[in-house]
N, C-alpha and C positions, 0 to 999 in steps of 0.2 A: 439305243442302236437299232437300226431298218434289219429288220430277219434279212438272209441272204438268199440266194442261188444253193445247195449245199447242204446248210442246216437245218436242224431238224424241229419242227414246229413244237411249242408248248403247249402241253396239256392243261387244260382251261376248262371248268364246266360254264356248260352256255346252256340256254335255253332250246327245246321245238317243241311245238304242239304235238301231242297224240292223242291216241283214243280219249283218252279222259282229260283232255286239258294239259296243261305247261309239264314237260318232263325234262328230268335233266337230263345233257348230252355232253361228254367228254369229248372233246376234243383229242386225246391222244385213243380213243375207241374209235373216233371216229375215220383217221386217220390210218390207223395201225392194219396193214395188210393190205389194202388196196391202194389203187389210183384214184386220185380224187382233184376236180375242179371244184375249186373258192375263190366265189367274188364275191364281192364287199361294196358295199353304197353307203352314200352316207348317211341316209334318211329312207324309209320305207313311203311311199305314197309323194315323192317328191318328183317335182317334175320333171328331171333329168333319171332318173335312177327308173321310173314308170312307163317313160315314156320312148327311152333309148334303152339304158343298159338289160334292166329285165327281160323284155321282149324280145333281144337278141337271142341270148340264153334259152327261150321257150321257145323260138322257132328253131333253135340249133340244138336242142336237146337230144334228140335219138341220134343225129350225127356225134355228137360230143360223148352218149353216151353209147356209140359201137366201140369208142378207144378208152374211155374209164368204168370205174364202177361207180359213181358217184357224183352228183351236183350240188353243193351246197351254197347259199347265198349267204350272209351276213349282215347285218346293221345293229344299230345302236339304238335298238328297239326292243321293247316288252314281245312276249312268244305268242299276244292276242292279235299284237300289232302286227307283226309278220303271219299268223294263219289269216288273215283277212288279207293281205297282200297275196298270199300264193292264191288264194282264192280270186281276189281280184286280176290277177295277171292270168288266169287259168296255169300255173306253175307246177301242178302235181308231180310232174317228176324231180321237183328239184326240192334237196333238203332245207327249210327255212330256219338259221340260225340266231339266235336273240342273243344279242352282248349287251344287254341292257344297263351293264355297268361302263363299257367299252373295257373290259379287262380282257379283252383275248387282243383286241385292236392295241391297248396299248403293250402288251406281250410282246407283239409284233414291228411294234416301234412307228405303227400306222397308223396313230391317232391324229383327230385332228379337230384344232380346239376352233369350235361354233362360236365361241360365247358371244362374239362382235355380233352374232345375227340369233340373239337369243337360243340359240339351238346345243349347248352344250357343248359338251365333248363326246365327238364322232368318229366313226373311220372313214379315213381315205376312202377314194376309188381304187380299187384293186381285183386284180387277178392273179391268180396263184394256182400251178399243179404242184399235186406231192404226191409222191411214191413212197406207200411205206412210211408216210408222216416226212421223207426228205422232200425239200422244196426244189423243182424239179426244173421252172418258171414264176418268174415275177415279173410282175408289170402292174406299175403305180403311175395312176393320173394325174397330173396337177392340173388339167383343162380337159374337156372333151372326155370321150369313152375310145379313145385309141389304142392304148396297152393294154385294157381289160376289157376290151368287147368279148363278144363269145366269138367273132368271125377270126378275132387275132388270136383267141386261146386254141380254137380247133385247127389254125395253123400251126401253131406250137406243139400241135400230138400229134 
């Protein structure tokens, strides 16, 4: 079952880089007392996810973040593979989350099976505000970056 509008996200440890390399990140820590935007790609360094969805997010970040406390992205990616991505997108302000199992993606009922194009199992494109860990906004893509752009999320706050 697709998480909702309402309910309240699952705590899932995920990966992000820090000072010393790969550290774990709870998801319900991370969520718990703030406002926070999570998008989700489905591949770190792919064309669409690089080239569109990211860069939204880093030009719209200091707008996005006057109204949350937080930016997180997501994929279905090891936490080398995403610190070389925020690197590469210049993304510093945005927190880079590793589901390199896809278990917070499939938590979420967002997964989404690659295997026809050797790529695994991914997550969705997605966008999501939560307040307090409740899901506030969703918006899942089946084409394009329309429901989870950053121009559609910061209309949404």
């Amino acid at each position: 079952m697709t998480i909702a509008v309402g309910d309240t996200l699952p705590a899932i440890a995920l990966k992000t880089n820090g000072a010393k390399g790969p550290e774990d990140l709870n998801t319900g820590d991370f969520f718990k007392g703030r406002k926070v935007v999570l998008f989700a790609v489905p591949g770190a360094f792919t064309p669409g996810c690089s080239n569109t969805h990211m860069p939204g997010f880093v030009v719209n970040a200091d707008a996005i973040l006057e109204k949350v406390d937080a930016i997180g992205c997501m994929a279905v990616n090891d936490a080398f593979v995403m610190d070389a991505w925020q690197k590469d997108q210049n993304a510093e302000q945005i927190t880079m989350l590793a589901d390199g199992n896809a278990d917070f993606a499939k938590a979420l009922g967002l997964e989404l099976d690659a295997t026809g194009g050797s790529m695994g199992i991914r997550s969705k494109r997605f966008a999501l505000i939560a307040d307090d860990g409740v899901v506030t906004y969703l918006g899942v893509d089946e084409k394009g970056v329309d429901k989870s752009s950053a121009e559609t999320v910061l209309a949404q706050l």
